[in-house]
OpenMM code with the backbone's topology and positions (N, CA, C; nanometers):
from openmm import Vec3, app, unit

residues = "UNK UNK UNK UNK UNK UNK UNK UNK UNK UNK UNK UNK UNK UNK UNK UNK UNK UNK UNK UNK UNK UNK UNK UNK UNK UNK UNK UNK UNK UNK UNK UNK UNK UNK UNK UNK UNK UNK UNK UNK UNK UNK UNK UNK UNK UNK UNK UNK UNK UNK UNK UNK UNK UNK UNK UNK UNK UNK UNK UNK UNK UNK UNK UNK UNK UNK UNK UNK".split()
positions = [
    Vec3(8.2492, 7.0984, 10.1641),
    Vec3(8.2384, 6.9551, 10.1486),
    Vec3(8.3490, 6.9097, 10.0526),
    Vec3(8.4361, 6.7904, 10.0731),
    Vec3(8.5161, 6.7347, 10.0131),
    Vec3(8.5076, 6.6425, 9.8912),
    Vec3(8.5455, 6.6322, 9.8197),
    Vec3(8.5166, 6.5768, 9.6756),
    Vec3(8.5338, 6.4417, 9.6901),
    Vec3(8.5574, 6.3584, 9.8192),
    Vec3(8.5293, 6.2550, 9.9039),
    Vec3(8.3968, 6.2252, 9.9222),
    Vec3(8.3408, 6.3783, 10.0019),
    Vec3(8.1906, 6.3712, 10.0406),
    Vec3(8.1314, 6.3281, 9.9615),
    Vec3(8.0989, 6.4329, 9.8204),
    Vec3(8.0275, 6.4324, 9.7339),
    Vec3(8.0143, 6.3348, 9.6392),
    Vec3(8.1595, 6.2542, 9.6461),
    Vec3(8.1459, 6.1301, 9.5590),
    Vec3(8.0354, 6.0068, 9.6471),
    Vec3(8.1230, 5.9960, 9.7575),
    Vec3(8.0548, 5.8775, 9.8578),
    Vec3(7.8896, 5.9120, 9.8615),
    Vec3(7.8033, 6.0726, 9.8645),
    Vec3(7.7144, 6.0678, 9.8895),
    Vec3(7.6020, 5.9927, 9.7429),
    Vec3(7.6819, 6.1082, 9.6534),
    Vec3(7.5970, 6.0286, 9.5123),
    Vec3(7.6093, 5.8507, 9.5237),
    Vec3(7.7293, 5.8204, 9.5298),
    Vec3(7.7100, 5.6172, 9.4978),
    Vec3(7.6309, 5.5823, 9.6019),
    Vec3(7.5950, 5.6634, 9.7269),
    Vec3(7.5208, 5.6084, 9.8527),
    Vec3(7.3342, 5.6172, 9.7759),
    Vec3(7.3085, 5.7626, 9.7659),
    Vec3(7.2141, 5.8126, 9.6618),
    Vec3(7.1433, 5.6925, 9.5651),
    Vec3(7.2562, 5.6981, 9.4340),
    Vec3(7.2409, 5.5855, 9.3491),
    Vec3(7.2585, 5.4555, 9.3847),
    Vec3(7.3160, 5.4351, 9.4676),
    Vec3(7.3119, 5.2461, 9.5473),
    Vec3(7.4401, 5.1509, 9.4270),
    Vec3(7.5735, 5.2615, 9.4019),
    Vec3(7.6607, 5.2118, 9.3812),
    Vec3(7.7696, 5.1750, 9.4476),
    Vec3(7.8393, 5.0841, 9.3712),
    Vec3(7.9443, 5.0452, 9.4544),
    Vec3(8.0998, 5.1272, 9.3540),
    Vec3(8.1775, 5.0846, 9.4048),
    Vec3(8.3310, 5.1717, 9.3304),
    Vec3(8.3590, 5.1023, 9.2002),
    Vec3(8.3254, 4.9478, 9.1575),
    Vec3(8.3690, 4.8844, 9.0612),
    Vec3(8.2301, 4.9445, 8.9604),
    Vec3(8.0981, 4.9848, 8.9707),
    Vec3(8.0094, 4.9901, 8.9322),
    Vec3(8.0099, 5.1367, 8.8539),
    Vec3(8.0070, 5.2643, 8.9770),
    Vec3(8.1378, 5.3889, 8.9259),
    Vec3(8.2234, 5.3427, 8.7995),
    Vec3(8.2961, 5.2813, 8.8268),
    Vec3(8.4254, 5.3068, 8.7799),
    Vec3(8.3730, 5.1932, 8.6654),
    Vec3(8.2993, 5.1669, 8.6620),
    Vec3(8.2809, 5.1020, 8.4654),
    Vec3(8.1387, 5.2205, 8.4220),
    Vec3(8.0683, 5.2737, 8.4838),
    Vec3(7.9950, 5.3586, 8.4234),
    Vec3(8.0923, 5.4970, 8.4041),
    Vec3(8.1888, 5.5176, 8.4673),
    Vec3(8.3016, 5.6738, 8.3958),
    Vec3(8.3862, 5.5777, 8.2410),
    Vec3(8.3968, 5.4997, 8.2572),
    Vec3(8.4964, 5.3893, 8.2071),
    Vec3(8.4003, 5.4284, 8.0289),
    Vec3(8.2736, 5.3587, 8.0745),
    Vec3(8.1872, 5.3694, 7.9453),
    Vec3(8.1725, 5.5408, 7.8989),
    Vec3(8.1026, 5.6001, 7.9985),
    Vec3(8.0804, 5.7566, 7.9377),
    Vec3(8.1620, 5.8690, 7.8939),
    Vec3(8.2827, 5.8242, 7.9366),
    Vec3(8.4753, 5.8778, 7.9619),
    Vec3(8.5076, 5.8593, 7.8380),
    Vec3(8.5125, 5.7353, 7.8454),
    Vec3(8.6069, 5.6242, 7.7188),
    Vec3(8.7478, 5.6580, 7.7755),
    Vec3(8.7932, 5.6792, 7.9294),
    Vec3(8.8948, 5.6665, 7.9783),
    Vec3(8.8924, 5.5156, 8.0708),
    Vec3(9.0306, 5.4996, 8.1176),
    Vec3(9.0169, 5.3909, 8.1768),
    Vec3(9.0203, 5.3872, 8.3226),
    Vec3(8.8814, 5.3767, 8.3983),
    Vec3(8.8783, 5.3684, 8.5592),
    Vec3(8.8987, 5.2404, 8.6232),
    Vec3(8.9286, 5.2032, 8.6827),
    Vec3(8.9321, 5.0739, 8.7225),
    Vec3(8.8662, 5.0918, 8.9130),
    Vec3(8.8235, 5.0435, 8.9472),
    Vec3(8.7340, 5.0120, 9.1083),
    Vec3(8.8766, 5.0175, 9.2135),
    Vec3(8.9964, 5.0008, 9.1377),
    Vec3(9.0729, 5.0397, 9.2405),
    Vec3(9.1654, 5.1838, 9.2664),
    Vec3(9.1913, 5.2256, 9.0921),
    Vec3(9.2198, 5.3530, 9.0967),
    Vec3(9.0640, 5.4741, 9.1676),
    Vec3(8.9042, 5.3757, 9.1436),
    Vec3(8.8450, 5.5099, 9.1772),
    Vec3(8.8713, 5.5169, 9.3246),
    Vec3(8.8522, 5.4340, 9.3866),
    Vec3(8.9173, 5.3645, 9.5629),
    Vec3(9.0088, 5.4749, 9.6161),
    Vec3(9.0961, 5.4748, 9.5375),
    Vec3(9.2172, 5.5471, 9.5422),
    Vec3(9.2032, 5.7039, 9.5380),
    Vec3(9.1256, 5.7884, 9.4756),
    Vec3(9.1057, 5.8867, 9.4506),
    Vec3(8.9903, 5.9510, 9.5577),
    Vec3(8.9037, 5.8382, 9.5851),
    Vec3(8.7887, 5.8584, 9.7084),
    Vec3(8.8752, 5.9340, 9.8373),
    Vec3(8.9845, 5.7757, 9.8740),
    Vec3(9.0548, 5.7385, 9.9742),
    Vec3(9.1477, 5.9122, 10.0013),
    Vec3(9.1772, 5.9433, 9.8936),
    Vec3(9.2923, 6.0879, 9.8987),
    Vec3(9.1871, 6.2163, 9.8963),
    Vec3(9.0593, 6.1938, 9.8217),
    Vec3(8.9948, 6.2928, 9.7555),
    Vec3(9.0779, 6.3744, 9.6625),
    Vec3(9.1350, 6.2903, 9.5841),
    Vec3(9.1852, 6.3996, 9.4366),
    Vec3(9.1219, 6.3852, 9.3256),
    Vec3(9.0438, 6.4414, 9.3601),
    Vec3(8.9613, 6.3918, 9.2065),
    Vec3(8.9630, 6.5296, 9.1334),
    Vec3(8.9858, 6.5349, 9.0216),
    Vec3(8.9667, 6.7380, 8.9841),
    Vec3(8.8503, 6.7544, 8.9167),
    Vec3(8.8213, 6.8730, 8.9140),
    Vec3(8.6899, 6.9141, 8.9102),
    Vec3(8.5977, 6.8724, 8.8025),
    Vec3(8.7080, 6.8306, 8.6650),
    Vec3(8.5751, 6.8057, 8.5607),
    Vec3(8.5598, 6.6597, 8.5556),
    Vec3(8.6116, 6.5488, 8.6786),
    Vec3(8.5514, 6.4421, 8.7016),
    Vec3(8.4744, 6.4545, 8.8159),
    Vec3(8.4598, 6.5387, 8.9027),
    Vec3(8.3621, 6.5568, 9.0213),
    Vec3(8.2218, 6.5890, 8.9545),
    Vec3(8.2611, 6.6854, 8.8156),
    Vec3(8.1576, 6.7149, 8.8081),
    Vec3(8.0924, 6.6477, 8.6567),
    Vec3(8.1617, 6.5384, 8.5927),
    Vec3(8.1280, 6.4230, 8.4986),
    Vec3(8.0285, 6.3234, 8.5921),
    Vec3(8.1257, 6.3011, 8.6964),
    Vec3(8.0029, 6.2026, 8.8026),
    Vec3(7.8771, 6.2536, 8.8174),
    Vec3(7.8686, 6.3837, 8.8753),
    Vec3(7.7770, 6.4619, 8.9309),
    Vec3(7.6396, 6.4533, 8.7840),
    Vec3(7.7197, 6.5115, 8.6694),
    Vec3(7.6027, 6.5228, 8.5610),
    Vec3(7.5682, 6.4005, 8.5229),
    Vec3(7.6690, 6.2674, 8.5072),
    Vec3(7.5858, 6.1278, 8.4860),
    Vec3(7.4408, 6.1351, 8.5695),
    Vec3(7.4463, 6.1405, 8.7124),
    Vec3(7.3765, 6.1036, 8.7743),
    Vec3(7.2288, 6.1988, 8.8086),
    Vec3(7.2371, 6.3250, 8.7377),
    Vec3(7.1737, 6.4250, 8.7320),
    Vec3(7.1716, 6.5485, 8.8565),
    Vec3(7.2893, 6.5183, 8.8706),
    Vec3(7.3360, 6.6326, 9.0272),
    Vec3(7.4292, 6.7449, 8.9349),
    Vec3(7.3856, 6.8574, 8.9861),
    Vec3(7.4389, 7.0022, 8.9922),
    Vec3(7.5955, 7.0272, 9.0947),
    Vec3(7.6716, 7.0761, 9.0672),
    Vec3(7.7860, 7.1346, 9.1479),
    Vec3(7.7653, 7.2719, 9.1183),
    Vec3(7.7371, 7.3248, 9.2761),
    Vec3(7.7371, 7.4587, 9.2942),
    Vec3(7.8334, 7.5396, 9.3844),
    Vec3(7.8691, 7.6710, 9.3426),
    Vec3(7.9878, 7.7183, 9.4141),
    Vec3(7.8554, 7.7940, 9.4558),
    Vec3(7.8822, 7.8688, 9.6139),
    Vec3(7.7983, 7.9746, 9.6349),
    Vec3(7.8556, 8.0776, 9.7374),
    Vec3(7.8840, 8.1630, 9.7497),
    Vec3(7.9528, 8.2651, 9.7897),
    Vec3(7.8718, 8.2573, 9.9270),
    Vec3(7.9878, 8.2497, 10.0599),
    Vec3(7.9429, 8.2776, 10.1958),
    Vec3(7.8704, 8.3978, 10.2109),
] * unit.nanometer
topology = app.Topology()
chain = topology.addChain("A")
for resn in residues:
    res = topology.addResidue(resn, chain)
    for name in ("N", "CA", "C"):
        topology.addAtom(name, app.Element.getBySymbol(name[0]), res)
């Protein structure tokens, strides 16, 4: 699954939108997201791993690797 997937499924999950995201990383970060850079990162899926998985723990989701 793509770090596309996993983003789109949590804001679907939580009933967010990208500007909503991107001021709750904004607050918990204290970096600066803006609804169009997160857009942007969805849109490519580059997100690296310790913001896949900053989203993931806001929202109380686990990222698991698991060996085929």
């Amino acid at each position: 699954m793509t770090s596309k997937e996993q983003v789109k499924i949590i804001m679907a999950r939580e009933g967010l939108t990208a500007k909503k995201l991107a001021e709750i990383l904004a607050e918990k970060t204290g970096k600066h997201y803006t609804q169009q850079s997160l857009l942007h990162k969805i849109s490519l899926s580059s997100f690296r791993y310790d913001e896949l998985e900053t989203i993931a723990n806001i929202f109380g989701y686990e990222i698991s690797i698991i060996k085929k």
